[in-house]
N, C-alpha and C positions, 0 to 999 in steps of 0.2 A: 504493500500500500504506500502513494505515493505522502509527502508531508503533507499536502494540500487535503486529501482525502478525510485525512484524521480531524479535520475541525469539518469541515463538510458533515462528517458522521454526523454533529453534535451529539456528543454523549452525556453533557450535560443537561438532557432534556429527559433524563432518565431520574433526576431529580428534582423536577417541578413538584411544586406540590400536586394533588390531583384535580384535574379540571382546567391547568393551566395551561392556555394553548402559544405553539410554538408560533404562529403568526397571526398578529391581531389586525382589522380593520382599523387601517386610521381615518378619520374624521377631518371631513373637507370644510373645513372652519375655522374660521378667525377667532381668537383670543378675547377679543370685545363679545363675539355671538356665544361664545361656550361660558365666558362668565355671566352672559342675562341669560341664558337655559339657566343656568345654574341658581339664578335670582328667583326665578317663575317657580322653581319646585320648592325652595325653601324662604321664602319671603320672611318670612315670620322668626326664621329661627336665628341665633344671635352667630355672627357671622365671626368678632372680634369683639374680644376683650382688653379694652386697655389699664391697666393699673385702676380696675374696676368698672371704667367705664363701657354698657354695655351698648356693643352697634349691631344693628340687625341688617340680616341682607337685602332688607329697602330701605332699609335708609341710608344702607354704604352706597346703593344703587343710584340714591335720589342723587347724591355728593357727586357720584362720579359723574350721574350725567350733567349735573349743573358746572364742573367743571370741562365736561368737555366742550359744550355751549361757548363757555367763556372764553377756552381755548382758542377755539374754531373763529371766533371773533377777534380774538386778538393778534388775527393772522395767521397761525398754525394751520399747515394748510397737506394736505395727503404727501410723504415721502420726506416731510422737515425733520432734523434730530430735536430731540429735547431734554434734555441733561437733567438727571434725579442726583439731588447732593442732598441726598436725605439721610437721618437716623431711622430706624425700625419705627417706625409712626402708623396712626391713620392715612395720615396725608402720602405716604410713599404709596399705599395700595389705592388711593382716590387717584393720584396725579396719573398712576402709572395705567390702569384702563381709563381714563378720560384722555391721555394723549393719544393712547391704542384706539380708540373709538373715532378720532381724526385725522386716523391713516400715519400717524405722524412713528419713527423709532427712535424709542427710548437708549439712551444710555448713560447707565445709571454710573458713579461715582462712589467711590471708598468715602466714608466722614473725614478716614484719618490721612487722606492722601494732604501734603501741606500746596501751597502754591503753584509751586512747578508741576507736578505732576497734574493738577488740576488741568494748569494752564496745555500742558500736552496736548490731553482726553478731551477739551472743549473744541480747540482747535484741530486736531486731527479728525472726530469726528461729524465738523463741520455746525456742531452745534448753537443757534441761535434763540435758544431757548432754555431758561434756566428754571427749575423750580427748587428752593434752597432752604435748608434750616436758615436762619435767623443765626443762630450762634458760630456758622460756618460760612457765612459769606464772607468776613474778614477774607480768608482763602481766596474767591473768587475776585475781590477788590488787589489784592496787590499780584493778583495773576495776570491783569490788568489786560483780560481779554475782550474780544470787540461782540457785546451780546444788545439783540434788540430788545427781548423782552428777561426782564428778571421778576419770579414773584417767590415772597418772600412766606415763611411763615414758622410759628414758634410752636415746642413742643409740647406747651400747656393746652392745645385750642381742643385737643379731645380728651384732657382729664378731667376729671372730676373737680369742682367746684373746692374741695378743698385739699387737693393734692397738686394745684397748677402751682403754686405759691414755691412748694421745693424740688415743683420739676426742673424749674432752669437751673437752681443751686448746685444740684444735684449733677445735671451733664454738664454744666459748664466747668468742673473739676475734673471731669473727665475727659472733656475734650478742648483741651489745651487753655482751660480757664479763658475763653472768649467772650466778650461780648456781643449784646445784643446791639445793634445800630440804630440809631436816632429817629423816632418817626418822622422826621423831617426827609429822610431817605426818600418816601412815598414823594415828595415833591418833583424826585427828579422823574425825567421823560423813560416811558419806558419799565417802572416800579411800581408794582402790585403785591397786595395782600390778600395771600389766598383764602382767607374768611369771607375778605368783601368782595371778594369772586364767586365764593357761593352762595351768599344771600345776594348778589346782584343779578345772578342768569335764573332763569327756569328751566325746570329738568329735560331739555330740549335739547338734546345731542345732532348733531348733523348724521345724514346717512350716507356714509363711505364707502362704496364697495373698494374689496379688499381680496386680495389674490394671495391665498392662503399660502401657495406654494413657493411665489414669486416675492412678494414684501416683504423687506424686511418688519421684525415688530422689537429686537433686541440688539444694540450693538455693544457688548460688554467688552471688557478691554481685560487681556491676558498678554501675560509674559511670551516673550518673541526671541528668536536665537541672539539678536542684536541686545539683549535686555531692556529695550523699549517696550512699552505695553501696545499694543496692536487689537484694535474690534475686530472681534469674531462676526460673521453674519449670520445672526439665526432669526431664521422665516417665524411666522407664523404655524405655519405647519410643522416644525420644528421644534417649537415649542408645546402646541398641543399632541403630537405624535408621543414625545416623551411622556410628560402627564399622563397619557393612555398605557403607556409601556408601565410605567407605576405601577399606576391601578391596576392593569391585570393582573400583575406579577404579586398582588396583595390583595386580588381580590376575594380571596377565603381567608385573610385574616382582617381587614379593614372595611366597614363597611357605610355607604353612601348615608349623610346625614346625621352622623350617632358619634364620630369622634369628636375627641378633645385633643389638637397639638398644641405642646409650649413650643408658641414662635421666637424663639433667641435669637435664631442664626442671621447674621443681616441678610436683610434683601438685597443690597445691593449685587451681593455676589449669587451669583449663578443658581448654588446649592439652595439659599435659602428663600430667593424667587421664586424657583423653580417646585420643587419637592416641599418645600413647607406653607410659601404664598399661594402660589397658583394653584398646585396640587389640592392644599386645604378648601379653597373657595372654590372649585372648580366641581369639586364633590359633595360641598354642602357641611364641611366638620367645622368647628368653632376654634379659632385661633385665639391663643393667651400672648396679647405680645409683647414683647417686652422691648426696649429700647438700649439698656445697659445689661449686660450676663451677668448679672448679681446674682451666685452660687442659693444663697439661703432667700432669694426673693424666688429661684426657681422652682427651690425645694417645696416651699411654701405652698408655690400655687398649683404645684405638681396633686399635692394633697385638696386642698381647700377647694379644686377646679373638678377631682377625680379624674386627671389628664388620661390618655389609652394612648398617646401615640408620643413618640419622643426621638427627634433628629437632632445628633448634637456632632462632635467632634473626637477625635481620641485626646484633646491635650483636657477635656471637660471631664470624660471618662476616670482618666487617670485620677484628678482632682477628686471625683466622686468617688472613688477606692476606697478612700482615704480619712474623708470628709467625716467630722463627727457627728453631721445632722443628717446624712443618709439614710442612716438605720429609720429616720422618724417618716420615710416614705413608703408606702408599698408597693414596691416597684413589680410586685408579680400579676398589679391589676391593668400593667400596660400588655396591650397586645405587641407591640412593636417598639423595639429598641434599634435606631441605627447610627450608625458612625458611617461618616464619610469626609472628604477634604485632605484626608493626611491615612497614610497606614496607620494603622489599630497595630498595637506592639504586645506581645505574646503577655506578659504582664502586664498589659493595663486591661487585657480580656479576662482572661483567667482572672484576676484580683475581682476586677467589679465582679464577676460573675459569684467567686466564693462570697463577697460582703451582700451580694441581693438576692441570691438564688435562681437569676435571670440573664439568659445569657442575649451577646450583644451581633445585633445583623451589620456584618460590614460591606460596606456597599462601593462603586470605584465608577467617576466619570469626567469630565473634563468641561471648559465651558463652553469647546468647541462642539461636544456634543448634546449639549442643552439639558442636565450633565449625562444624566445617568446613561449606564453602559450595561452596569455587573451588579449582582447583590446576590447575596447569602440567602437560600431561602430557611422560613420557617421553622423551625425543626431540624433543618440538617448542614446546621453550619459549622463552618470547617476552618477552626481557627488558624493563621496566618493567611487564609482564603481571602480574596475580596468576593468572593463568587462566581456565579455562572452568568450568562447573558442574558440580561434578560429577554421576553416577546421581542419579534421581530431583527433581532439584533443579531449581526453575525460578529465573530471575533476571532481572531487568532495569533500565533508569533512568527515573525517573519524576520531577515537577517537583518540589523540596526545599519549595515550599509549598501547592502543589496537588497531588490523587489524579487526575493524569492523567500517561499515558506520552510522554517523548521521544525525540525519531527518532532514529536510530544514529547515533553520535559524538557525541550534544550532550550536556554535563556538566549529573548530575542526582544523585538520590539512588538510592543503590541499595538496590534492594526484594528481597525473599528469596521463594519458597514451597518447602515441602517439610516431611518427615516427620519434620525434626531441630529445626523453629523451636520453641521455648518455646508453654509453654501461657499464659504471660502474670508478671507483673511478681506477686509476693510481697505483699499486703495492698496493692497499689496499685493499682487503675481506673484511676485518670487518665492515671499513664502507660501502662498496659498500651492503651489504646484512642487512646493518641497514635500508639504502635509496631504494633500490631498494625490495621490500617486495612484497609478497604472499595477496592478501586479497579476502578470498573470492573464490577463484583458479582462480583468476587473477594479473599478477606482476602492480603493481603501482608503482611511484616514490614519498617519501613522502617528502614535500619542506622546512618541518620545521617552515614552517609559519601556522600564526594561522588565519584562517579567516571563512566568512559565504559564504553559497549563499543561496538569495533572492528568491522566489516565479515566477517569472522570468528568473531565471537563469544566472543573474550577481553576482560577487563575490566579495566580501567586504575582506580585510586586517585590520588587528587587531592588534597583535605582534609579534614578535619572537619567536619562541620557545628557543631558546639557547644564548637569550641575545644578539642576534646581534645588532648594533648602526652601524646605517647611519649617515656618517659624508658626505654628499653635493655629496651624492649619490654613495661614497666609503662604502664598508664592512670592518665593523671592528668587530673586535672578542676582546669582553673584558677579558680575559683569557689571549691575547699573551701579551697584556698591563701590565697586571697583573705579570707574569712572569718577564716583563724585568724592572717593577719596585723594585719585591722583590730581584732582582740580584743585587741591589745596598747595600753595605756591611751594612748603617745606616737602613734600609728599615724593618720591621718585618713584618709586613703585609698589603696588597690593597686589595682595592675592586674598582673596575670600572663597571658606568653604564655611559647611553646616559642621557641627560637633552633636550628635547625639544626647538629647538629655529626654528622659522620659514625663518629665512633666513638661516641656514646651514643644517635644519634637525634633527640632535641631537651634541648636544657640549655634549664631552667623559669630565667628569668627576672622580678623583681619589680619594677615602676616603684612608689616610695615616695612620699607627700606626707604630711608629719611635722606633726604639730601645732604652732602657730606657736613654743610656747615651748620645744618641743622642739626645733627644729632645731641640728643641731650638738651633739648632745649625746646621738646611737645609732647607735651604728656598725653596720656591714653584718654585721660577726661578730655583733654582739647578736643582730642578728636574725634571721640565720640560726638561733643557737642556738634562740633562742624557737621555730622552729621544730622543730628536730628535738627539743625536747620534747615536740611537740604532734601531728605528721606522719609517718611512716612515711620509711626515709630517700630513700627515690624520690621524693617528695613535696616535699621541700626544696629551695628553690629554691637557684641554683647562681650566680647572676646578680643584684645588686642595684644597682639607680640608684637615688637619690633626685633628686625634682623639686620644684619651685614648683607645679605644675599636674599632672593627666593630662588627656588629651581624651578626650571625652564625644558620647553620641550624643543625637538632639535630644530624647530622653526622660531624660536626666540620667543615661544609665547610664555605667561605664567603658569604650570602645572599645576594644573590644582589635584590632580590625580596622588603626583609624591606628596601633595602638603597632606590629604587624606590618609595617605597611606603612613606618613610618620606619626599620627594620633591613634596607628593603632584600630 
């Protein structure tokens, strides 16, 4: 049997749960149409919870369409970007189907990216439209990009009456102790408040046709070989095709209308859009959401909510191990536990599972693929596994520098096909036709990770191809580190790798060589600092050597291979 043959079999279809089919109908629909189906069956029933406060799915509905109204008015017009620089809120799930409902793609923004990185993501992907926390536009003012429409809005406008007071207290400690800006702001041309956006329009959305297959509806921005972050394009159809792959693949454990998820994970990224936003609203479950990962506010409402469903991370898991208010949850009345964003490390499975009695489904996907790919199922999960593939999804290993397949067990790149991969890389060819490849006379998506799959047809996770380091389930590209260290005038050369640490995943470490008349004279805190003026604080390395040398490969580059391999 040839290599190719062996993933062809799928043998991991031999592990579905029962009733699980190998290919599902996807759904020729737009993201705006699959969320009002989803209004019409459960109107009534409460859609999100914020720090108590309860929204139901008409009146998240009434919101989203009075903002799309207003949108449509203020010029957003079918195929405009519109940039989400939001916290975990009401307003990031209103803004984001009321831009979706005027045809317009979103791309949504990290809280903690600072300036520059802003100023990239706005401009790159062409965006002329901003809808922003209040406590984070500082960021988009000194990024000092050219936007026609900004509307603004604070994290209090869907608490409760007597919890607004130390909502902003609260994240503004958190995220970089910011200010709110001057209502005089509103004065300038161009500045809106999205409250009085919604009591100004009537729930009067424009009607957009929309080419499920063809529009985009998401352009999120991921690490690129260059360490520049680069939009992914994902359709509409790309989005809801995933959401469908979910659901089946859970649909004898999770069922329409009757969950509870704790929303944590931000929405801005992929993960928690995707499988925790859209997922949840799209099937009628009530989302708890939270703004800040406050460990004991989770615990709390984990109890208090009687949650059933829980997507978190392995650096949260760990933390939960561990934690002494664990025990005060009963984690055996969730139906579903998953981990995704970083590999799940043999001790922080096994540990949760000994302190809860509940073991953990780890799941594996990328943003190129809107994410998901792979998950553990039910019952027959296989720890160090990310899992099998899910519905519709083909998968397998292929050689990391050749477009041919390798036989089962032997560590390759793992290649993707199915109806959730991206239509290709945002103003970029080159790399869209490095990732998106020929094998075979079949296109693939090649994910850059290196891994196996098993006898079985579960897939095992290895490394990176490209040096990526997981810092607590963020992507980092040691490359853009690298760059904005040697921008420092004393600096002659970096190298940056990740060091394993099981509670964050990998601490980013910087090997330094100081310019000669420097040395002795920049300390680690300098440069750390210099950093977290320039980097996001995920980004920041954790870890500083200075050397005489770094080792180099035989083309003069940095090695970051020996510098991994001297930590052992």
């Amino acid at each position: 049997m040839d290599a190719r043959a062996e993933y062809e079999q799928k043998p991991w279809l031999k592990y579905y749960p029962e009733g699980i089919p190998a290919e599902i109908d996807i759904p020729e629909k737009s993201l705006p149409q699959v969320f009002d189906e989803a209004v019409e069956k459960w109107r009534d029933r409460t859609a999100v919870i914020f720090y108590g406060r309860k929204i139901t799915y008409s009146e998240l509905k009434d919101h989203v369409d009075r903002f799309a109204a207003a949108l449509f008015d203020l010029g957003v017009k079918k195929g405009d970007k519109v940039a989400l620089y939001l916290l975990n809120c009401p307003q990031f799930i209103i803004a984001y189907f009321a831009a979706l409902k005027v045809g317009a793609t979103l791309t949504p923004i990290s809280p903690v990216y600072v300036s520059g990185e802003v100023k990239h993501q706005i401009e790159d992907s062409e965006a002329k439209v901003i809808v922003c926390q209040d406590l984070l536009y500082d960021c988009v003012e000194k990024a000092g990009v050219g936007l026609r429409t900004v509307i603004l809005t604070g994290i209090g406008e869907y608490l409760p009456a007597l919890k607004k007071f130390m909502a902003k207290t609260v994240v503004r400690s958190v995220y970089r102790k910011m200010e709110v800006p001057s209502t005089k702001i509103f004065e300038r041309e161009g500045f809106y408040q999205f409250q009085s956006l919604i009591k100004k329009y009537p729930p009067d959305p424009p009607k957009i046709q929309i080419d499920p297959r063809e529009d985009l509806a998401v352009l999120p921005y991921t690490g690129g070989t260059t360490g520049l972050p680069k939009g992914a394009m994902l359709t509409h159809y790309n989005l809801v095709a995933n959401e469908a792959q979910g659901q089946a693949f859970w649909s004898r454990v999770l069922e329409e209308g009757k969950e509870v998820v704790i929303a944590y994970l931000p929405f801005y990224h992929i993960y928690g859009q995707v499988v925790v936003m859209l997922g949840g609203l799209v099937r009628g479950y009530t989302l708890v959401l939270f703004t800040t990962p406050d460990v004991d506010d989770i615990l709390g409402a984990i109890e208090s909510h009687r949650a059933t469903a829980f997507y978190s991370v392995p650096t949260l898991y760990d933390v939960l191990k561990d934690h002494d208010k664990t025990d005060r949850v009963n984690w055996k009345r969730f139906k579903i536990l998953v981990s995704g964003a970083d590999a799940l490390l043999e001790d922080t499975a096994k540990g949760f599972e000994r302190r809860t009695g509940v073991e953990i489904n780890e799941g594996y996907g990328l943003t190129e693929t809107s994410p998901i790919t792979h998950s553990n199922p039910k019952g027959r999960t296989k720890i160090g596994s990310f899992g099998v593939p899910v519905p519709s999804t083909m998968a397998a290993i292929v050689h990391p520098e050749k477009e041919e397949f390798l036989p089962l067990g032997e560590i390759g790149e793992i290649v993707i096909q199915g109806p959730q991969v991206m239509k290709g890389y945002w103003k970029n060819p080159e790399e869209t036709s490095e990732k998106l490849v020929d094998i075979e006379g079949e296109k693939w998506f090649r994910t850059g990770d290196l891994g196996s799959m098993d006898d079985e047809g579960y897939f095992h996770f290895y490394d990176r191809k490209r040096d990526l380091i997981k810092y607590k389930g963020y992507s980092v590209f040691a490359r853009e580190i690298e760059e904005v260290l040697t921008s420092h005038p004393k600096i002659k050369e970096a190298g940056v790798i990740g060091v394993r640490d099981p509670r964050v995943g990998e601490n980013i470490k910087a090997v330094i060589v100081l310019e000669a008349e420097a040395r002795g004279k920049l300390s680690e805190e300098e440069i750390i600092s210099y950093c977290k003026e320039r980097l996001a604080h995920y980004k920041v390395p954790r870890i500083v050597e200075f050397r005489g040398e770094i080792p180099k490969t035989d083309v003069g580059k940095v090695s970051r291979r020996e510098l991994r391999e001297e930590m052992g």
